[in-house]
C-alpha positions as CSV (number, residue, x, y, z in Angstrom):
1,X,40.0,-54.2,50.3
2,X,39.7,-57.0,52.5
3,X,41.9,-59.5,53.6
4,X,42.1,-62.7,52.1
5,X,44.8,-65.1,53.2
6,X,44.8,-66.2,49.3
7,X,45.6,-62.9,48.2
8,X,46.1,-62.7,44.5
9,X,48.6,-60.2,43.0
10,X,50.7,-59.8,40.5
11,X,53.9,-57.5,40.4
12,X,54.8,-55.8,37.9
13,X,56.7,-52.0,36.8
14,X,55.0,-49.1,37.6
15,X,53.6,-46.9,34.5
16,X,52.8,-43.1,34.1
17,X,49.5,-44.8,34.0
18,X,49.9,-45.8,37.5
19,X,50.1,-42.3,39.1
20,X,46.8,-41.2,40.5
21,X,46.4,-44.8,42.3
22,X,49.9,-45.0,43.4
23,X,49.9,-41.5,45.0
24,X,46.6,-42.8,46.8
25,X,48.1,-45.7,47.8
26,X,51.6,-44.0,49.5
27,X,49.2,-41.7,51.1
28,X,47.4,-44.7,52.6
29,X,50.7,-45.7,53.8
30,X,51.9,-42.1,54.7
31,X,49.2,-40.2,55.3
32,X,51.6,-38.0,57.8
33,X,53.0,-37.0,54.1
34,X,50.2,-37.3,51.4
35,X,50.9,-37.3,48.1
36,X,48.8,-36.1,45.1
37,X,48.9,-37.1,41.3
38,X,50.0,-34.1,40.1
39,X,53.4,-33.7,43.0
40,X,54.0,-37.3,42.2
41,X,54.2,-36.6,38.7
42,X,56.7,-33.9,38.8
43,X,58.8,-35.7,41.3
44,X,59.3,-38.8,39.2
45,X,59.6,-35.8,36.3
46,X,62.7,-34.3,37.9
47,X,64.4,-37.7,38.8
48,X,64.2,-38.8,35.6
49,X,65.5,-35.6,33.8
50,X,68.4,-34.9,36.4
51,X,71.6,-34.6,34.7
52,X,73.3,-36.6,37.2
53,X,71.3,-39.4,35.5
54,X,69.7,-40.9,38.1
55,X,68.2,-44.4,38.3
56,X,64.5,-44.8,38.8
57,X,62.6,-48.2,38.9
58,X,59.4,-48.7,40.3
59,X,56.7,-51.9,40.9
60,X,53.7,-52.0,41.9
61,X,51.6,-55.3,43.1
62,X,48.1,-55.5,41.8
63,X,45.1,-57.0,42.3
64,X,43.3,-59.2,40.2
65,X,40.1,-56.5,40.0
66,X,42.9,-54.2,39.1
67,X,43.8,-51.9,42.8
68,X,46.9,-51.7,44.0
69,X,48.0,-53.5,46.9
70,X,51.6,-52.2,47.4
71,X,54.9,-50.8,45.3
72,X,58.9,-50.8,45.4
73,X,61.2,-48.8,44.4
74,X,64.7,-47.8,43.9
75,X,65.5,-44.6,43.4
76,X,68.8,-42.2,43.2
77,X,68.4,-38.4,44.6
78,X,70.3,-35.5,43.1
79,X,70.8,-33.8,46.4
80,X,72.7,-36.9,48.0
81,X,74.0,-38.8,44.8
82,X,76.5,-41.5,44.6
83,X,76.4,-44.1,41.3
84,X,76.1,-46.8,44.1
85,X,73.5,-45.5,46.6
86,X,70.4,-45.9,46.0
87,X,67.0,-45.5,48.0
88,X,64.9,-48.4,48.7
89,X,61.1,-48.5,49.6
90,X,58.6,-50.9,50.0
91,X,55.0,-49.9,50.8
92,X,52.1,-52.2,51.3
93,X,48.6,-51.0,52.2
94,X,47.7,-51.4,55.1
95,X,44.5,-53.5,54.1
96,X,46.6,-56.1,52.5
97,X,49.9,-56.1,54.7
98,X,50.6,-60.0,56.4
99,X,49.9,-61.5,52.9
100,X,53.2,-61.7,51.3
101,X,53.0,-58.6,49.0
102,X,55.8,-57.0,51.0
103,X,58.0,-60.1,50.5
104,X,56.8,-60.2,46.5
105,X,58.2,-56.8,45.8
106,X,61.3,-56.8,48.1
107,X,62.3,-59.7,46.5
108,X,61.7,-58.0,42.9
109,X,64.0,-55.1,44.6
110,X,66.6,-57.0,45.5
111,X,67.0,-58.7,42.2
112,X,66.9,-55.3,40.8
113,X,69.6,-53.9,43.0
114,X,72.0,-56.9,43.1
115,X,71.8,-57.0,38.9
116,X,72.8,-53.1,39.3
117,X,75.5,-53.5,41.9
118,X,74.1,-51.5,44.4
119,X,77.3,-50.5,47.3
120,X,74.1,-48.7,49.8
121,X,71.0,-49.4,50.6
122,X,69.0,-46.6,52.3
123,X,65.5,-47.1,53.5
124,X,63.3,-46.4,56.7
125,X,60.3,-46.6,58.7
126,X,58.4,-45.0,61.7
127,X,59.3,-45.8,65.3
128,X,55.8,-46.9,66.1
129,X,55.8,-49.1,63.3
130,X,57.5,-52.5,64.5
131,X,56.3,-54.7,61.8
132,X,58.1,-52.5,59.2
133,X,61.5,-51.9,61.4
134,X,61.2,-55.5,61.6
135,X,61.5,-56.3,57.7
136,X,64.0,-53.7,57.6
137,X,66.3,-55.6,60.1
138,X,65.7,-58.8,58.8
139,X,67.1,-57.5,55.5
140,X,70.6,-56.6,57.0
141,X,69.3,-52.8,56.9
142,X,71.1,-50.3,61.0
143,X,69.5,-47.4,62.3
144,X,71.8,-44.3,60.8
145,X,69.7,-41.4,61.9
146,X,66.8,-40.1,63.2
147,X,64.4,-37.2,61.9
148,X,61.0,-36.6,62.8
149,X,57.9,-34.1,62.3
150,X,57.9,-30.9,64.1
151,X,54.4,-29.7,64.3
152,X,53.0,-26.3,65.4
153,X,49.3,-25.3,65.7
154,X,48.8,-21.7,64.5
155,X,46.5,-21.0,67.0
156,X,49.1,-21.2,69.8
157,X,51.3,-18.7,68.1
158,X,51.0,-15.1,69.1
159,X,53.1,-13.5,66.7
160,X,53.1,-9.7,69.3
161,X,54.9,-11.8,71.6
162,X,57.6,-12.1,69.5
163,X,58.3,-8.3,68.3
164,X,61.5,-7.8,69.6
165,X,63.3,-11.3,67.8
166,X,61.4,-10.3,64.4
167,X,63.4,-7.5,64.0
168,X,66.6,-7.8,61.5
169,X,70.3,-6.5,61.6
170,X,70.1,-2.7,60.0
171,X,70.2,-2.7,56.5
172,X,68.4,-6.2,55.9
173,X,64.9,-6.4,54.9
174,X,62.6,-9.4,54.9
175,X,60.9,-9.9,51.5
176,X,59.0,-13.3,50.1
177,X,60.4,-14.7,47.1
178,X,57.1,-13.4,45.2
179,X,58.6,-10.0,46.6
180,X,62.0,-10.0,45.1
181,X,60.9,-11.3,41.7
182,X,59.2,-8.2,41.5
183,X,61.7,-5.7,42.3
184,X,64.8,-7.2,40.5
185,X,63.4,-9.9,38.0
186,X,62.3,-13.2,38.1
187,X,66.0,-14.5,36.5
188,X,67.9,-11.9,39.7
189,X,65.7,-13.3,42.5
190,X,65.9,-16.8,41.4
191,X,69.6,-16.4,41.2
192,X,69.8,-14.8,44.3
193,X,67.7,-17.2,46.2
194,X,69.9,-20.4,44.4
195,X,73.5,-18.6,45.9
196,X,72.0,-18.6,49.7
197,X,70.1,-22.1,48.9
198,X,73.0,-23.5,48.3
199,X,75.1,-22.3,51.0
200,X,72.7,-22.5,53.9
201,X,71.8,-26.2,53.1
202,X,75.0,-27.0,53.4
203,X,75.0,-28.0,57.5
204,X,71.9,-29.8,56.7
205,X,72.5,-33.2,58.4
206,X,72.4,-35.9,56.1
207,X,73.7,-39.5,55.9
208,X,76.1,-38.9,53.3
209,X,77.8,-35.9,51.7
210,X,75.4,-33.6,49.4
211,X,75.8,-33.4,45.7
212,X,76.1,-29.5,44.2
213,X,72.8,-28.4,42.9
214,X,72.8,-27.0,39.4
215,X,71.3,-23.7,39.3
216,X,68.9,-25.4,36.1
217,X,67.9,-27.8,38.7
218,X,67.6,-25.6,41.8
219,X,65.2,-23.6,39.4
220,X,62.6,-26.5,38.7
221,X,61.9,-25.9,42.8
222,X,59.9,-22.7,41.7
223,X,57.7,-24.7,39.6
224,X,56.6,-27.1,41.4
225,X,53.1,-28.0,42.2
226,X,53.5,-26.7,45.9
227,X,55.8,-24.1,45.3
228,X,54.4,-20.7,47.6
229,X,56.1,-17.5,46.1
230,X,55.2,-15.3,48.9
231,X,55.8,-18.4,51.5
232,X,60.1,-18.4,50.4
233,X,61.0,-15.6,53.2
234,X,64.2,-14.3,52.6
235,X,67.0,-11.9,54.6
236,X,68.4,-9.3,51.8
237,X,71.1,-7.8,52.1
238,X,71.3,-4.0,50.6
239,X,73.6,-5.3,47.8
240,X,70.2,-7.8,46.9
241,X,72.3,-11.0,48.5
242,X,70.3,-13.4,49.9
243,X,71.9,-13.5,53.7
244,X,69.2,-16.2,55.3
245,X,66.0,-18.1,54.1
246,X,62.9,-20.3,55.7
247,X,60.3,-21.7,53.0
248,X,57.1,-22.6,53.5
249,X,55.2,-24.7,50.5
250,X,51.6,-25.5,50.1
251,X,49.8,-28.9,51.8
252,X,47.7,-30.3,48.6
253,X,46.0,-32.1,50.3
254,X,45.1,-30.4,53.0
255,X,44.3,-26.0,52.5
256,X,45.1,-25.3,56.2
257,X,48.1,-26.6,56.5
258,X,51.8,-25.2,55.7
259,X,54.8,-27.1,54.9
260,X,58.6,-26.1,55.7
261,X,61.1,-26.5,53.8
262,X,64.4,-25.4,54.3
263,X,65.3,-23.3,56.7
264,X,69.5,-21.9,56.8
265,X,71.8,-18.6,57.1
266,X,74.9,-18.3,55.1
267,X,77.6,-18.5,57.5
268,X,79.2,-15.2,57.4
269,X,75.5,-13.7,58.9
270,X,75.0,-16.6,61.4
271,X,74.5,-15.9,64.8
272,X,72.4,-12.9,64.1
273,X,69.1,-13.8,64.8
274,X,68.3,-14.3,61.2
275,X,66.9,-17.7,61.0
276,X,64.4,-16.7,63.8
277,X,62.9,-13.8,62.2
278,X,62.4,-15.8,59.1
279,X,60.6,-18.3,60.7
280,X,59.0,-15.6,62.6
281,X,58.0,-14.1,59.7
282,X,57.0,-17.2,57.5
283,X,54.4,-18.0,61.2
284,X,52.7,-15.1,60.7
285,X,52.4,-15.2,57.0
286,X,50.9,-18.5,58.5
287,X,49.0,-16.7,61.2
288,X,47.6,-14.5,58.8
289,X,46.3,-16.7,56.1
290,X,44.3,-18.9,58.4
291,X,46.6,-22.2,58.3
292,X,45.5,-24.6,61.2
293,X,49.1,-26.2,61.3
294,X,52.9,-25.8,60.0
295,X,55.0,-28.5,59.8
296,X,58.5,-28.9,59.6
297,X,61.2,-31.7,60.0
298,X,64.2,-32.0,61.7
299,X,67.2,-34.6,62.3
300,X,67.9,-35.5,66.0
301,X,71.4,-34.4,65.9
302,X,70.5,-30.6,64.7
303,X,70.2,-29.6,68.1
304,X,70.3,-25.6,67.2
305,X,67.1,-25.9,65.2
306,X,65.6,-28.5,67.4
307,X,66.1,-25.5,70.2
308,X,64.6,-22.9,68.3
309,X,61.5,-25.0,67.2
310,X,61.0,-26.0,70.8
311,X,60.8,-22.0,71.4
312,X,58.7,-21.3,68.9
313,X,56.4,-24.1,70.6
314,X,56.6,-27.0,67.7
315,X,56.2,-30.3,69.4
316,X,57.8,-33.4,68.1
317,X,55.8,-36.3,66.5
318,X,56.9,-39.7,66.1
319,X,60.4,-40.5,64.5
320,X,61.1,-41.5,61.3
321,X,64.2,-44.2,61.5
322,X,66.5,-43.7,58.9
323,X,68.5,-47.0,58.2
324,X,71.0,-48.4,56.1
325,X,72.2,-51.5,54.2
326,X,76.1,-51.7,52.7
327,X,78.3,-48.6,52.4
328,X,80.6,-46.6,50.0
């Protein structure tokens, strides 16, 4: 792509079709969080089956030789849902950003939005990336929160160091998710691992209240493209409760790196060292399988996590800015 200050586009919805070069597109944008075809796909796949009924809409602006020069979208989330919030993005590659493709497909957006009576607007940027805070603040969108990427390298990690943390409270035994399906059942582990799920991610900090997750809809996590059986580490309790959990998912785009997802302790086993020997265990599950890098996020204001991250010796990246137009 080169710049042309008489940029040709035209913008239009999004298709299936549009998959493969709009995954390679946000990962142009993104490449801190890459996106592939195939995750893509089952993301849109899950938003659009939710039985919350979500609202998904997406553009993209193309080319006259047929590439894609940017996309919009506006999208609901099952795990924060409100009928009037929605989630706004506009992402322009960088090859053809200053050229008014940015303005094309906000102003599709907002037409969108306004005909759907949209009460909240979320969207965001980086901190190092002025231009796009820019847009944002010109489009009546305030900084709400801040979260950024917490990055270890695996090679600084000495898991020996670390023998006397790993161990659990008596009785509780570390197994992977892989682990547990084998011992009591795929259908027993999955439900076992929904119940902590859903009470651990409770404290998650958010900018608005989380919506209950359907166990049908917690279930589609284990199938998705990145999904690690034996990376889901999980505290179990005698009685087969899930007490604590720290996941860690595939990278497709990249085979030496690790992704976190959730890490949490049901609160009647908090303050136990649980969450550390999960993460302790899921680094040298890491260690162990060669991974150059895990990754994990974290909101400014989670302080506790943020603590034992900085222990563990992840080092903060820069900020992603999360802002916000309207409210409920």
């Amino acid at each position: 792509m080169t710049p042309d200050t008489a940029l040709r586009f035209t913008v239009r919805e999004a298709t299936d079709a549009d998959l493969g070069a709009l995954a390679a597109l946000l990962t142009a944008v993104n490449p801190r969080h890459p996106w592939t075809e195939d995750t893509l796909r089952h993301e849109m796949t899950s938003l659009r089956t939710h039985p919350l009924g979500l609202h998904t809409a997406q553009w993209v602006a193309q080319a006259e030789d047929g590439q894609l020069l940017g996309a919009a979208s506006a999208l609901q989330f099952g795990g924060m849902y409100h009928p009037g919030r929605y989630h706004a993005e506009v992402a322009v590659h960088p090859e053809a950003r200053g050229q008014g493709v940015g303005t094309a497909l906000a102003a599709t957006l907002e037409t969108h939005l306004h005909a759907r009576g949209a009460q909240e607007l979320l969207a965001g940027a980086y901190e190092d990336e002025p231009q796009s805070l820019a847009f944002l603040h010109a489009r009546g969108f305030a900084e709400e929160m801040r979260f950024f990427d917490n990055v270890l390298t695996v090679a600084d990690f000495d898991p020996a160091a670390w023998a006397d943390e790993a161990r659990l409270p008596s009785g509780l035994r570390v197994l992977s998710f892989a682990e547990l399906a084998v011992e009591a059942g795929e259908d027993a582990a999955a439900q076992a691992f929904y119940e902590g799920f859903l009470e651990a991610r409770e404290d998650v900090p958010r900018t608005g209240a989380a919506t209950p997750v359907a166990f049908e809809t917690f279930r589609e996590r284990l199938g998705r493209p990145e999904f690690l059986p034996e990376g889901v580490l999980l505290a179990v309790t005698p009685e087969g409760e899930v007490a604590a959990l720290s996941e860690l998912y595939r990278d497709l785009h990249d085979p030496e790196r690790l992704n976190t997802g959730l890490t949490g302790t049901r609160r009647a086993w908090r303050r136990q060292g649980l969450a550390l020997a999960l993460k302790l265990a899921a680094l040298r599950l890491a260690h162990d399988r060669g991974v150059r890098e895990v990754w994990t996020g974290n909101a400014t204001t989670n302080a506790p996590m943020l603590a034992l991250n900085d222990r563990l010796g992840f080092r903060p990246r820069v900020a992603w800015i999360e802002m916000k137009r309207g409210g409920l």
